[in-house]
Residue, then its C-alpha position, 0 to 999 in steps of 0.5 A: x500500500x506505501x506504493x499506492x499513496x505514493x501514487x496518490x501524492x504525486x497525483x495530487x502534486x501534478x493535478x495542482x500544477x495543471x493550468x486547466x484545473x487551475x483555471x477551474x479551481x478559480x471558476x469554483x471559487x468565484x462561484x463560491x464567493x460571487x454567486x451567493x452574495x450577489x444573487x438576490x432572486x426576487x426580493x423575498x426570502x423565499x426567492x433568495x434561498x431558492x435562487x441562491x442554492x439553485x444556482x450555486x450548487x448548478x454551478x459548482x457541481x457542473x464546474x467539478x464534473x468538467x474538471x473530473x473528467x479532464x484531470x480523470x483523463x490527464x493524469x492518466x495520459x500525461x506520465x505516458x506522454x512523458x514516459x515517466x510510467x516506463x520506470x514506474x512499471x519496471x518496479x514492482x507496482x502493477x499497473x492495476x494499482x496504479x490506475x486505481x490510485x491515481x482514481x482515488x488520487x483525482x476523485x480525492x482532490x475533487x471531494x475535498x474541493x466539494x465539501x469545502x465549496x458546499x459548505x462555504x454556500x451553505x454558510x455564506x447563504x445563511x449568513x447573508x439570509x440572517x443578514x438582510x431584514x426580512x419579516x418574521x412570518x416570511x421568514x417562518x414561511x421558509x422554514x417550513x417550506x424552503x429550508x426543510x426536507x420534505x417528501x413528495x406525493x404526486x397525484x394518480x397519473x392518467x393511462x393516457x395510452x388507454x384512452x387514446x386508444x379508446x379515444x381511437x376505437x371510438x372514431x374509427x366507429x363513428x366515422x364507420x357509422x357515417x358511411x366513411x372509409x377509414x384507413x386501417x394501415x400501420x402509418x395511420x393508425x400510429x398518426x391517430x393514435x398520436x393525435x389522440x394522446x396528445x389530445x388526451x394530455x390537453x383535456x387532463x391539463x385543462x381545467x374547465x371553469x367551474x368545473x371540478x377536478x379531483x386528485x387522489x394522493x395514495x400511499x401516504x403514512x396513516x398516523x401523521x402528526x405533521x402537517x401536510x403542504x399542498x404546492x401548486x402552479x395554475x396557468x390561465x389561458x396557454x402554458x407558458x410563462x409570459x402573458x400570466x396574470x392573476x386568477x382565482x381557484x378554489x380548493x375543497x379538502x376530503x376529511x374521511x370518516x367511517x360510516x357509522x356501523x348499525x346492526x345488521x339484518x342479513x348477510x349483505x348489510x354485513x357484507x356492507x359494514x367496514x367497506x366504504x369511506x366518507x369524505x366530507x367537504x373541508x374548504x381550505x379557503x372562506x371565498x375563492x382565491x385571487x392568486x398570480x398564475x403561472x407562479x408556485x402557491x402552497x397551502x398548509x393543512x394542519x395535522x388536526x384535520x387528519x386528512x389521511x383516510x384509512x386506505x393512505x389516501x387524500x382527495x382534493x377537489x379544485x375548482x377553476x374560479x376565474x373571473x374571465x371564465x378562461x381556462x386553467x391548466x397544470x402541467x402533466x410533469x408539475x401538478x399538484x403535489x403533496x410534501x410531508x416534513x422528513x428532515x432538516x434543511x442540513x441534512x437534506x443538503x448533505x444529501x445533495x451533496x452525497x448525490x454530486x460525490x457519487x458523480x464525481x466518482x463515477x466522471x472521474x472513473x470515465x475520465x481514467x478509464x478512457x485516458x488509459x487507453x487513449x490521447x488526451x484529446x481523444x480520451x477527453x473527446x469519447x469521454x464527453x461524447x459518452x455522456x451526451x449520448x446519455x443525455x439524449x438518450x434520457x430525452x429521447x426515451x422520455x418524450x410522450x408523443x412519437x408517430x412513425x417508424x423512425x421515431x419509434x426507432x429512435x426511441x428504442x435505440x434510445x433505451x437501449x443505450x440507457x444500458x450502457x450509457x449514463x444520463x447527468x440528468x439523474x445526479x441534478x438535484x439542485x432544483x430539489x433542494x431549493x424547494x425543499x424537497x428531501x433528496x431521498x436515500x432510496x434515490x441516491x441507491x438507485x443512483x449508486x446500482x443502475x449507474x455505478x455498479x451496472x453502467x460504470x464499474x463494467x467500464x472501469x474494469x474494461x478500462x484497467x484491463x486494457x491498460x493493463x495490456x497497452x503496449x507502452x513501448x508503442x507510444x512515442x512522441x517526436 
């Protein structure tokens, strides 16, 4: 093992006299410094915590993966480029262990420089936020909504492909009931059945004045003694972020009860008894709201209401007031979502931050493993390439409306690469914890088996046996 740390010493020494991780060096620690004192979001408490984090932790988390990876590849390429591994490979140290240390030694360097860097944004955003004079019940509001750790429950989602395939079935007869011809083919079928998915996301995004729309929320825990956070975005008129201006909504809770039991006569009321659940209007507001569409609102619903029925579930009704009798909408991927309290705003953020290291570990182990084998600019190059290929490969098989043979193609190429390649989309959780929603540790296992232990370790060992074979008396430099 001395020969190891030996490597990793040296490791350390060349990555600090590198002019590219210098440069990035500099990059995180203006990114440290610059971004949490000059970011003031839009004015409340609320936005400068979410801004501040969202944008600090983005930044140096994307400033330590593009700097793993080219130090993961030039440490690797630069003792062959200088023949100095030609006198380390004669003595007794295989070649195994030396593309593991310099792994740890480069991987070491960069966890350091995370933690520092986090808490550094951890310590400059709380000061600054005790700093600026903020009212007391905003400041409450962001303890219970921004600086927590809360779990998110989303609504039942909609089987979009049965009723569009419904949908289809039902033209097909009417057009058949009319007399008309209706072409059967393979290419056609796939448009209607195109049509008809996206017309069956548009009506279940629409929200229709006046006219209510329940969400059921299942697998809740039963016994809650916390509150429970409604969080919500409504659009009026079009999704999108210009042209928003206030609406009003309506929001009725289900309080359940169980039905009373009463003696029964025969073996159906028996049947009956212990089967069904109440729910009772609780309106979570006197009059409909006025509130700014196109923006988050949350609403807070007290553990005294005891909203969770037997069965882990909650309901909600929500009724479009609007005075102009538009049409409101909720994203598909941003309805309304439930949030319980789990932990703390600390330990949450050092979950995120679990989540960076574990990237970092997996991009410098990229790095290595293609500048084992390869130059420093074609190393760097497959390197970078694999992981765009991960991040279209995630935005291909994620996309909801595909017609055709060659998108249908594209999106099965698409998955397909998702065995072998590894999407940075899945370590992005930033987003997470400025909205305080917790980073779950269930999420990080995941994280750790599909893209470490499936996608990453076969590449690594791949990697150490081709280095370990490279003929290094082959490389020469004029």
């Amino acid at each position: 093992m001395k020969s190891y740390w030996a490597i990793v010493k040296l490791t350390f020494r060349n990555a600090l006299r590198s002019h590219i991780f210098q440069l990035l060096l500099l990059l995180l620690l203006l990114a440290v410094l610059v971004i949490p004192t000059t970011v003031s979001g839009d004015g409340t408490a609320g936005g400068f915590i979410r801004v501040s984090l969202l944008y600090s932790l983005s930044t140096v988390s994307t400033i330590l993966a593009l700097s793993s990876v080219w130090l993961g590849c030039h440490a690797m390429t630069q003792d062959i480029d200088n023949y100095q591994i030609h006198m380390v490979v004669t003595k007794p140290v295989s070649r195994i262990r030396i593309w593991l240390a310099k792994w740890t030694g480069v991987y070491l360097i960069h966890l350091l420089l995370l933690l520092v860097s986090s808490m550094a944004i951890y310590f400059i955003i709380l000061y600054k936020y005790n700093q600026q004079g903020f009212p007391e019940k905003e400041r409450q509001k962001i303890r219970s909504e921004v600086m927590v750790g809360r779990r998110v429950f989303l609504p039942e989602k909609t089987d979009y492909e049965t009723i569009s395939r419904q949908m289809v079935k039902e033209k097909i007869e009417r057009l058949r009931a009319q007399g008309k011809d209706v072409d059967t083919s393979p290419a056609a079928q796939e448009s209607m059945l195109k049509d008809a998915r996206r017309e069956a996301v548009t009506r279940d995004s629409e929200l229709l004045h006046d006219q209510p729309r329940e969400y059921v929320f299942r697998n809740l825990p039963v016994n809650l003694d916390k509150p429970l956070f409604l969080r919500y975005r409504p659009y009026v008129g079009k999704v999108a972020s210009e042209g928003q201006r206030m609406t009003r909504s309506f929001w009725i809770a289900g309080v359940p009860r169980l039905p009373e039991k009463k003696d029964a006569t025969n073996v159906f009321e028996q049947a009956k008894q212990g089967q069904g659940i109440e729910y009772y209007p609780q309106p979570l507001s006197e009059f409909p709201e006025q509130v700014m569409s196109g923006e988050f609102h949350e609403k807070t619903l007290p553990a005294q209401w005891k909203l969770i029925a037997p069965d882990q579930s909650v309901r909600f009704i929500y009724v479009n007031k609007d005075d102009s009798q538009e049409k409101q909408y909720f994203q598909p991927t941003d309805g309304p979502k439930l949030l319980v309290e789990v932990c703390g705003f600390f330990e949450n953020y050092m979950r995120s931050v679990a989540v960076v290291a574990l990237e970092l570990l997996i991009l410098t182990g990229i790095g290595c493993a293609f500048g084992g084998i390869l130059t420093l600019p074609t190393a760097i190059f497959v390197a970078i390439s694999y992981l765009l290929f991960g991040s279209f490969a995630i935005y291909m098989s994620n996309l909801d409306y595909v017609a055709g043979t060659a998108d249908h193609l594209g999106q099965s190429i698409a998955r397909l690469l998702l065995w072998i390649v590894i999407p940075l989309q899945g370590f992005e959780i930033s987003g997470l914890v400025a909205n305080g929603e917790i980073v779950e540790l269930k999420y990080f296992w995941l994280l750790f088996k599909g893209y470490f232990l499936f996608r990453a370790l076969p590449l690594f060992l791949l990697g150490m046996l081709l280095y370990r074979r490279r003929e290094l008396g082959l490389v020469i430099r004029k």
